[in-house]
VODO-545463 format. One record per residue: y, x, z negated of N, C-alpha, C in turn; residue in three letters. Coordinates in steps of 0.05 Angstrom, whole numbers, plus 5000, padded with zeros to 4 digits. Layout:
! VODO-545463
YXZYXZYXZALA ...
END
This chain:
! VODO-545463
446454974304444254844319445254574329UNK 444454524347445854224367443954024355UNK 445753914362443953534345441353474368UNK 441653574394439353504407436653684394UNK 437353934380435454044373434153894353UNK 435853724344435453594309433753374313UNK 433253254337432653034341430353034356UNK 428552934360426052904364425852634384UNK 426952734410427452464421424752334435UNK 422452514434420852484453419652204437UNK 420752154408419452004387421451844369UNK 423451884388425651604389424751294384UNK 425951124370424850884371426150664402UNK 425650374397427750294417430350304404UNK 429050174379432450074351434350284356UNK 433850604367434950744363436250914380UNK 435550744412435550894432438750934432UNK 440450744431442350614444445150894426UNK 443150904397446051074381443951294392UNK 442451354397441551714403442651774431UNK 442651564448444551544470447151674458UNK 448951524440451651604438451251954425UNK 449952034413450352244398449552474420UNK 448252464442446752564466449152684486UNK 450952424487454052344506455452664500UNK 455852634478457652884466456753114465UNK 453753154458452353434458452553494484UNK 450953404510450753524540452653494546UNK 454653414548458153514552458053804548UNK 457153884530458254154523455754294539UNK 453554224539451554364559452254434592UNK 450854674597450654644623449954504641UNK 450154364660448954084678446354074681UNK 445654334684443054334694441454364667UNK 442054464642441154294628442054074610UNK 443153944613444053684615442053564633UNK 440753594650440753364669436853414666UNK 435653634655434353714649431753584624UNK 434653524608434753424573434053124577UNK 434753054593435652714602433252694620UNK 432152834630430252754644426652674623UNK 428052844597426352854589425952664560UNK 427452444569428252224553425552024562UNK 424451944544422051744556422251484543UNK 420651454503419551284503423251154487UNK 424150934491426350804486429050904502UNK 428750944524430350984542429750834572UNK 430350764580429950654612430450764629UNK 429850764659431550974673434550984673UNK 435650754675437850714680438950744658UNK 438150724624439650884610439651194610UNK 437451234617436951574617440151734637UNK 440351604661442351654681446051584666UNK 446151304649447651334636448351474620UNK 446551594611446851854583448252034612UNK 446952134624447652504637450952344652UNK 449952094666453052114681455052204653UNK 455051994640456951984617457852244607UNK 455752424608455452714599458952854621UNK 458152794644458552944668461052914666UNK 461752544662464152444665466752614640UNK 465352694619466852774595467953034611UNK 465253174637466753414639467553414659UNK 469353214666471253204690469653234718UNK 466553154719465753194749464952994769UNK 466152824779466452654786464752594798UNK 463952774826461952724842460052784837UNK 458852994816456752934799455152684785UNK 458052544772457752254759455952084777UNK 458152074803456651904822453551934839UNK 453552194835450852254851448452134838UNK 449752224804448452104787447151814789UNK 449251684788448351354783447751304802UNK 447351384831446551314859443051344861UNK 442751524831439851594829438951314817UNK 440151214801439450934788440050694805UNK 441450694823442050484840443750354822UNK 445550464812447550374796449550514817UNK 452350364816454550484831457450294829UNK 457950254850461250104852460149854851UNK 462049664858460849344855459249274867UNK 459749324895458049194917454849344911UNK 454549544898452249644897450749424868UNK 452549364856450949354831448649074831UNK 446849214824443748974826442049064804UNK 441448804796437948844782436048924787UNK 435049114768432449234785430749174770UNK 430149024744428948984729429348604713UNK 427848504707428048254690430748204676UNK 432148094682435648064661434148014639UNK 432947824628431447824598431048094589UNK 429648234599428248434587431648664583UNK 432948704606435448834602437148704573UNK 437948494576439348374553437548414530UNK 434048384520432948474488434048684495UNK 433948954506434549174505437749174495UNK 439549134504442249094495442349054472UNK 440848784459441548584434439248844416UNK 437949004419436349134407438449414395UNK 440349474406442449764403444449614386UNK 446249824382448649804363451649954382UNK 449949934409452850134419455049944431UNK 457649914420459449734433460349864455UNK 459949734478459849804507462449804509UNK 464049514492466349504516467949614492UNK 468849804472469649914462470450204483UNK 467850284487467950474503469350494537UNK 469350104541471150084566474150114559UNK 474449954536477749964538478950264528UNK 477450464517478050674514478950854546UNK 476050814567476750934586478550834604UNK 479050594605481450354620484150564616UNK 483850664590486650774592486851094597UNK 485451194612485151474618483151484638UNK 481551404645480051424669478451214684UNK 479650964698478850754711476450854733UNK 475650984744473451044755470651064737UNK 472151254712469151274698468850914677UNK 471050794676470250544655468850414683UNK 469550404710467450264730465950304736UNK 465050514732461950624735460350574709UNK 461450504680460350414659459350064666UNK 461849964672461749704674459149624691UNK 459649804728456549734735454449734720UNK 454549974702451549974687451649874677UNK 453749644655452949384641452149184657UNK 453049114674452548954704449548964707UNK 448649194718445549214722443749154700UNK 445449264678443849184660443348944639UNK 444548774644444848484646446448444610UNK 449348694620449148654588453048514591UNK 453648324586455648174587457548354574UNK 460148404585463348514572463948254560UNK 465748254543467548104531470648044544UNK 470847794542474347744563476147964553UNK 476048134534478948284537477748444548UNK 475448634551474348814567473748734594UNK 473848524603474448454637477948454641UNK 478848354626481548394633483048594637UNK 482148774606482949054616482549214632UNK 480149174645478349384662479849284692UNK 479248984701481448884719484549054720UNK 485449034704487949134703488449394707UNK 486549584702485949854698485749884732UNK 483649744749484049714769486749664797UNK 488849474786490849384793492549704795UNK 491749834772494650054769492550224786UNK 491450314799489950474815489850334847UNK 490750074849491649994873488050044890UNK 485949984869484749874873483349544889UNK 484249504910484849294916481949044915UNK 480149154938477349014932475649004915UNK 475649194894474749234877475649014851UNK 478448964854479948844840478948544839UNK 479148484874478548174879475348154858UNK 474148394871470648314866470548274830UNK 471348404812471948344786472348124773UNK 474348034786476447694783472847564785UNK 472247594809470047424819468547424791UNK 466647654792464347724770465547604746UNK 468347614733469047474710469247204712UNK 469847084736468646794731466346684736UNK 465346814749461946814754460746764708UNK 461846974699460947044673461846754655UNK 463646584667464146394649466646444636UNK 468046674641471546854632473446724647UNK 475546584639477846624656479146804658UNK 480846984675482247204683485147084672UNK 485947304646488647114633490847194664UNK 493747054656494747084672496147294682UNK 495547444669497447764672494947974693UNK 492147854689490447944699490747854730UNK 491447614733491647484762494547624778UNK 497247614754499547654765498948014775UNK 497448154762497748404769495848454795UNK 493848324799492748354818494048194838UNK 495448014842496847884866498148144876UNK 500648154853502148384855501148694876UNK 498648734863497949004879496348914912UNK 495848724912494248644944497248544960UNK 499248404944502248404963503648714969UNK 503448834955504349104949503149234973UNK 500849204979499649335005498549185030UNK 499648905030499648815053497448605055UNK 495248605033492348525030493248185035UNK 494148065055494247775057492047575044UNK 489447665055487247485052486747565031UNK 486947805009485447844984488247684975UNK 490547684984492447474960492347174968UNK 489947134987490646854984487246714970UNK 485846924963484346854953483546914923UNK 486147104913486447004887487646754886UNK 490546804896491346594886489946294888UNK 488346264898485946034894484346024882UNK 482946274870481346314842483346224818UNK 485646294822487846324807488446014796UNK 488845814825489045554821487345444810UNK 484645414815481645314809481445324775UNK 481745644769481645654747483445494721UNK 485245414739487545294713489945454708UNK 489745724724492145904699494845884715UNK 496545854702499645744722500846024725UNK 501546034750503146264760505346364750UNK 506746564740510246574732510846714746UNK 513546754740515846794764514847124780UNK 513747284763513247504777510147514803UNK 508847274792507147254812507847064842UNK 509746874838511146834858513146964877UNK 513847214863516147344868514547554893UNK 511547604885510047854899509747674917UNK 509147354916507847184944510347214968UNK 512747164955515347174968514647434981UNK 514447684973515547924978513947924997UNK 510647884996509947915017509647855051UNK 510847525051512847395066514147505075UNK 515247625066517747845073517847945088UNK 514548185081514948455099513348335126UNK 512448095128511547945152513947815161UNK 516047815152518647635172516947435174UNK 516547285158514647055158517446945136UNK 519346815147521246725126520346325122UNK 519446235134518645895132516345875111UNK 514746085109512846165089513346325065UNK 515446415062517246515040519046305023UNK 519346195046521745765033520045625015UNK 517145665031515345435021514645544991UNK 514245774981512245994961515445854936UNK 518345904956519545894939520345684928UNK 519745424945519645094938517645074914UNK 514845164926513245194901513845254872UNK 515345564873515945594846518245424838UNK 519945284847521345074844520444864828UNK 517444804842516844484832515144604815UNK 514244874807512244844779514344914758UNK 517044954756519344874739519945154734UNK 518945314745521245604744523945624750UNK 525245874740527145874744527946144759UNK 527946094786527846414804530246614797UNK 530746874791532047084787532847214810UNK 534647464803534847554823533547574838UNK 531747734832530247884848527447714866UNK 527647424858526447254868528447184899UNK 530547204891532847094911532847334931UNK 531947554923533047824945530647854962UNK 527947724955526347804967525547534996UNK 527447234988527147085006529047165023UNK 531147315021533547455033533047705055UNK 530947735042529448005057527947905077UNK 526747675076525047555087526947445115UNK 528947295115530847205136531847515148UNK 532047785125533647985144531048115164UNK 528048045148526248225167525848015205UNK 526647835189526447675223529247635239UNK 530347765222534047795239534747565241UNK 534447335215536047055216539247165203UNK 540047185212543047245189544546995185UNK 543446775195545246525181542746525160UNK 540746505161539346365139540046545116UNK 540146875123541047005092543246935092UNK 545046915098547646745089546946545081UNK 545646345081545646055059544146215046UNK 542746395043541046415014542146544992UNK 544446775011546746834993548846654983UNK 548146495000550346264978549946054957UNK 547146034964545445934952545146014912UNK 544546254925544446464891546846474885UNK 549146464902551746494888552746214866UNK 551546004882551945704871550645734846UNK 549245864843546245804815547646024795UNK 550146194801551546244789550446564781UNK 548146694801547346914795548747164817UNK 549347394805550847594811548847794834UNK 550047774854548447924877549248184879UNK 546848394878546948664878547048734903UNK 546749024900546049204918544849224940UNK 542249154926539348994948539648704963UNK 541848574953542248344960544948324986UNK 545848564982547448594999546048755021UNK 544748925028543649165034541548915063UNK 540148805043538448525061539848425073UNK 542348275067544248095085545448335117UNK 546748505105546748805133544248815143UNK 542348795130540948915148539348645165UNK 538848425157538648225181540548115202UNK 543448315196545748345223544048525233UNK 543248755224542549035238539549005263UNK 537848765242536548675259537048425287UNK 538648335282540148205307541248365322UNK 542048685322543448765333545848715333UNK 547248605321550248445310552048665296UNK 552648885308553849155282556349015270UNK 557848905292560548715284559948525252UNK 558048465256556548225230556448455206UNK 554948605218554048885196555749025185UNK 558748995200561049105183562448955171UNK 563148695179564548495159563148485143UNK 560048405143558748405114558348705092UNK 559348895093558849205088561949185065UNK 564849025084567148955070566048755052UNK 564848595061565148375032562848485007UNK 560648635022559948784996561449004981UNK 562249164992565249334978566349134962UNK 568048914967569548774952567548634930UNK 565748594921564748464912563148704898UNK 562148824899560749034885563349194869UNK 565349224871567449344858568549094837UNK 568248824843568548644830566648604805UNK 564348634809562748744781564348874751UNK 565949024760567049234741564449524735UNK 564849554719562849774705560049664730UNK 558649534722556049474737556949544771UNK 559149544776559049534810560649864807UNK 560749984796562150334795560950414812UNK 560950524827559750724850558450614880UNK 557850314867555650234887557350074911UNK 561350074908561649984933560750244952UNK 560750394953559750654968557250724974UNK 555850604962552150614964551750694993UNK 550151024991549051065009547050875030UNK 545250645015544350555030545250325041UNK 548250165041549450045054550950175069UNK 551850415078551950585102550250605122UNK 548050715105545650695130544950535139UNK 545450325120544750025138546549965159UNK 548749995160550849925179549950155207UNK 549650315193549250495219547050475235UNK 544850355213542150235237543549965256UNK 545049905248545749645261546949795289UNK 548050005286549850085315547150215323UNK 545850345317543250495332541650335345UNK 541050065327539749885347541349715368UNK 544149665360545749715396545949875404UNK 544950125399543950375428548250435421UNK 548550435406550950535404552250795395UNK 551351005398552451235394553651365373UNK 556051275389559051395376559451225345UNK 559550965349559450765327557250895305UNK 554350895319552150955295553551325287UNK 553551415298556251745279558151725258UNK 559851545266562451495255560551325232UNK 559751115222558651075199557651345178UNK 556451555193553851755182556651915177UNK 558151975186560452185178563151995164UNK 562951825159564751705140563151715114UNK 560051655112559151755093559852055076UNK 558852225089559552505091563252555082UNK 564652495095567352425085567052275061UNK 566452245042566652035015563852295004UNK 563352485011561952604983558252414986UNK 558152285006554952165006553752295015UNK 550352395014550252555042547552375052UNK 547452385081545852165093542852265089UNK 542152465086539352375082538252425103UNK 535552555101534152445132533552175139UNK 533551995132533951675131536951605154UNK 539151815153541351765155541251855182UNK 539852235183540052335213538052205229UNK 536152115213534251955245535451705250UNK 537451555239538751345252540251505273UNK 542251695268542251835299541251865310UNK 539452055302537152145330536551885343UNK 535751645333534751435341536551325369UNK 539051295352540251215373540951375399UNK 541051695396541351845418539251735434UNK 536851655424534951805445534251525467UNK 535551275444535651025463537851015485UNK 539151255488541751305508540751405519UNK 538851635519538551905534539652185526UNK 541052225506542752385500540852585481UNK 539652665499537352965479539453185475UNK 540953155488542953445477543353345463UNK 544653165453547153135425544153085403UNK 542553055407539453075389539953405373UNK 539953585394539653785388542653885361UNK 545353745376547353845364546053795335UNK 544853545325544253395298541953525288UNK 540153655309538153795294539354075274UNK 541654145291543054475290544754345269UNK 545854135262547054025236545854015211UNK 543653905209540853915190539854165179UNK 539754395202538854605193540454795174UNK 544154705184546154865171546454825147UNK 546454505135546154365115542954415095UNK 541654715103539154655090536554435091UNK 537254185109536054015109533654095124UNK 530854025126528554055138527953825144UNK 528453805173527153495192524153415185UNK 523453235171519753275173519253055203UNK 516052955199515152825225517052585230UNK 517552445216518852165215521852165226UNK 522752385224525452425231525652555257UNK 523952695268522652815296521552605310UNK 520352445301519252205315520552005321UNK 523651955304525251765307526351735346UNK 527252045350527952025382526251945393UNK 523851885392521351765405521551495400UNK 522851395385522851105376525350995395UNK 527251225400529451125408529651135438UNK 527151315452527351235481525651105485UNK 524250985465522350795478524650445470UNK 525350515463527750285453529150245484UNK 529350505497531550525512529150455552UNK 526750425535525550475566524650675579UNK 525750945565525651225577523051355574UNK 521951265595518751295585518451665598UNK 520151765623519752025630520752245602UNK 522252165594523352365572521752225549UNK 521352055542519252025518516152175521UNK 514952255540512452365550513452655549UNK 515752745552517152915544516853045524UNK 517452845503518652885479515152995461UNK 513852855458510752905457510753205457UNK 510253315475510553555478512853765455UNK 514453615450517453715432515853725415UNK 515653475407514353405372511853655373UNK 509753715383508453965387507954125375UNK 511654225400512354505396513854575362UNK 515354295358516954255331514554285305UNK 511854335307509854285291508754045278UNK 509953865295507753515294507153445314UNK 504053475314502453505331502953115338UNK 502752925360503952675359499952515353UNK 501552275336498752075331498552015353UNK 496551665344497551505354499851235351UNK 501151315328503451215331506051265354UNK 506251555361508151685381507151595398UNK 504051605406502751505428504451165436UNK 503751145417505650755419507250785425UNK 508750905412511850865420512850945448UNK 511151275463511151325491509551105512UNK 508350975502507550745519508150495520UNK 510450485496512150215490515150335515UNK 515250525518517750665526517150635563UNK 513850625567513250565587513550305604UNK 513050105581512849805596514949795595UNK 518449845571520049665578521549855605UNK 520150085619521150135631522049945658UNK 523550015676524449835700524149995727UNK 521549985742520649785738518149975719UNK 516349765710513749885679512450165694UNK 512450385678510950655699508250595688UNK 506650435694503550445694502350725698UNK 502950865723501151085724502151305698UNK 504451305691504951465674503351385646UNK 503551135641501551065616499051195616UNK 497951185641494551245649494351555636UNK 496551745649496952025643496952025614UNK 497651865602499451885576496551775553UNK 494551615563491051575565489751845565UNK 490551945590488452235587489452405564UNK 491552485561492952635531491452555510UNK 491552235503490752165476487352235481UNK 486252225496483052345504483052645497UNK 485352835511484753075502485153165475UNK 487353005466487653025435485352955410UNK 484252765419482352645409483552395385UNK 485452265400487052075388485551795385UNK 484551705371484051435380486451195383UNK 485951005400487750835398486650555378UNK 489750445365489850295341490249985358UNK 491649795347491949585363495149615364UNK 496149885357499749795362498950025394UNK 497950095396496550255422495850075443UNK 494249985428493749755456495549465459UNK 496449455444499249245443502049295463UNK 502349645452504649785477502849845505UNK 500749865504499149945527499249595553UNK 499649405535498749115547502549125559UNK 503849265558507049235559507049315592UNK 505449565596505349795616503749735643UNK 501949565634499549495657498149255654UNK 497249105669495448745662493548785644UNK 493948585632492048545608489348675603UNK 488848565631485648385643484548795643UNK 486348945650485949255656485349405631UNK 487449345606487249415584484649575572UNK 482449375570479649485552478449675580UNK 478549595612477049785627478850055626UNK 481350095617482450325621481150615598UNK 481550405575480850505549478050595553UNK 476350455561473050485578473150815589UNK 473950805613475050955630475851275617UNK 477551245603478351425593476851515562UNK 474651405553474051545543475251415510UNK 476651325500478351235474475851015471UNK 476350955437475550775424477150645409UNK 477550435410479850205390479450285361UNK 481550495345480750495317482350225293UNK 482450085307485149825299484549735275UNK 482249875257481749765227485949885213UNK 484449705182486549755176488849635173UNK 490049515196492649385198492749035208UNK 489748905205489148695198490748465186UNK 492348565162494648345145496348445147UNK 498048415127501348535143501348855143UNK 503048855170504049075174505749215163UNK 505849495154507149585145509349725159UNK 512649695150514649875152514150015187UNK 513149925213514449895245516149945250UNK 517950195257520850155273520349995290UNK 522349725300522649705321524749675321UNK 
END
């Protein structure tokens, strides 16, 4: 016989709602939903609605049904953050709390570590129900968040815990910087790190290290100096990997003198430069277009990576200081040069990777050379290799590099037939291929307008960015009009992510 049979809930007290709640949790788990949701309805005197809804979600959540859960608490007006509101007196919610025995945030840090959706859908209902977590149960639950790359959700938490009178310890702040740099979230990292400040809690080296990185992937290197002046004057002591990511930062904007002082910089401070540290210095030659730079520096990493001893074994040969060298000849539209890197690999036992053949393709297609595309596709296939979109799309990258806007409108059609159907990223790139044409084929862009209409492509702002390349500005939004498209440009607001150009 089930404990719900045992119990006489219709004549429940309040004192007792809170543990007949817990004993409820576990029985309708094993019930069917519908009666589960049945049982719960029929919860009256020491139950509230909104506990009644906590009982069945809770039920639901044990049996893995997610959107059940939620439908659930959407009945209570309980939900994600932004939902969560009082619907009743906070006094009267909090006697109710202080009246039970159920430790709420017991039950968060339990689900923190196996299921962060369902401890946030608890947490709202403490939220609504005006019943306060405890700082290690905001911390954890925060954090629980962070590893789910939870990003707004994350900020809104930080908030509500200082709202509560909690400071967010510092591992709570460093992990959440960490995951909003990780994805680009500029404005959510600059508004921790100002909760961050306000609050008192001092940053360490790994939360400076994510401010750097993010700098980075913006080629924002004067704003990467400053983050790293900072951790300077609050008396850190930057590491490698503090050093590789201001390095990264000079290679994403193609300074190659500045990563050279910064490589010499870390050399002075007496720390041993890896892989990554070499790999960044090539590749802000690669971004200059400088291959000549990209190969003297490729020798002094060889020599120096074999100088390690044991720690440098294998890695003067690192596949990805090959490929780096060889983007450097692809982005001089160099051919023969970007080959001879990819098959000296290949000669030494490396094998390039599709990382490796779309640096060819890339560079073929900034030549014109769609045959020798094909020889490299017929290479790939012999080798077992399977081209996916990215590596098919690369020759699209490479005649729009090259201006070749007739064979890139072309190529659209390839990608197709090849079974990738083209975004609107290809779209960019065939209309970036348009403006730097000589002289710009406007009408071809327009054509290249009606496609993304019949496709049902919307355009992003790297769409209308290559589109402003092709035709006057002032034409831009009446074309888009015209044809039918809508600007879908959410999204890519803070930094951009990983762009060939």
């Amino acid at each position: 016989m089930s404990l719900y049979s045992l119990t006489p809930l219709r004549d429940v007290t309040l004192g007792d709602a809170h543990i007949a709640g817990l004993g409820l949790v576990t029985v309708l788990a094993n019930c069917p939903r519908s009666t589960a949701e049945q049982r719960c309805q029929s919860l009256r005197r020491g139950f509230t609605p909104v506990q009644r809804i906590l009982v069945f979600a809770s039920a639901l959540a044990l049996q893995s049904n997610r959107s059940r859960v939620f439908a659930s608490l959407s009945a209570a007006e309980v939900g994600r953050p932004r939902l969560c509101r009082q619907k009743a007196p906070l006094a009267r919610r909090r006697a109710e709390a202080a009246a039970g025995a159920v430790d709420y945030d017991s039950k968060v840090l339990d689900l923190c570590t196996r299921d962060a959706a369902a401890a946030e859908m608890l947490m709202c209902s403490m939220r609504d129900a005006g019943i306060q977590p405890q700082m290690e149960t905001y911390n954890a639950f925060i954090q629980a968040l962070c590893r789910k790359d939870r990003c707004k959700q994350t900020l809104q938490w930080l908030k509500y815990m200082l709202e509560a009178g909690h400071v967010p310890s510092a591992i709570s702040f460093q992990k959440a910087i960490q995951s909003f740099a990780r994805h680009g979230k500029a404005s959510l990292v600059e508004e921790a790190y100002e909760g961050m400040s306000q609050a008192g809690v001092i940053p360490g080296i790994e939360t400076f290290t994510a401010l750097i990185s993010l700098e980075a992937r913006a080629g924002n290197l004067k704003a990467a100096e400053r983050w790293f002046a900072r951790l300077r004057d609050s008396g850190l002591s930057p590491n490698l990997i503090t050093y590789n990511a201001v390095i990264n930062a000079a290679a994403q904007k193609g300074d190659a003198p500045s990563a050279e002082a910064w490589l010499a910089r870390l050399r002075a401070e007496g720390v041993e430069a890896d892989e990554a540290t070499w790999a960044s210095l090539i590749n802000a030659y690669a971004t200059a277009r400088d291959a000549a730079g990209a190969e003297r520096a490729f020798s002094r990493a060889q020599a120096a990576l074999v100088g390690l001893g044991g720690r440098g074994a294998g890695l003067s040969c690192s596949p990805v200081l090959y490929r780096t060298v060889a983007k450097a000849f692809a982005k001089s539209r160099d051919v023969a040069g970007t080959e001879r890197w990819i098959l000296e690999m290949s000669d030494r036992g490396l094998e390039p990777g599709l990382e490796g053949y779309s640096t060819i393709l890339r560079a073929c297609g900034a030549e014109g050379q769609l045959q020798r595309t094909e020889y490299w596709f017929l290479v790939m296939a012999q080798r077992g290799i399977i081209p996916d979109k990215k590596t098919v799309s690369s020759v699209l990258v490479g005649l729009a590099d090259g201006g070749r806007a007739q064979e890139a409108a072309s190529w659209l059609g390839e990608m197709q037939r090849r079974g990738f159907p083209p975004d609107a990223d290809d779209f960019a790139h065939a209309l970036r291929a348009c403006g730097r044409a000589s002289p710009p084929q406007s009408t071809l862009a327009q054509d290249l307008l009606r496609e993304m209409k019949a496709r049902n492509v919307k355009a992003d702002q790297e769409v209308l960015k290559s589109l402003k390349l092709a035709v006057p500005s002032r034409r831009v939004e009446d074309l888009l009009k015209d044809f039918g498209l809508e600007s879908g440009g959410g999204g890519r607001k803070d930094v951009r992510k990983g762009r060939r150009r």
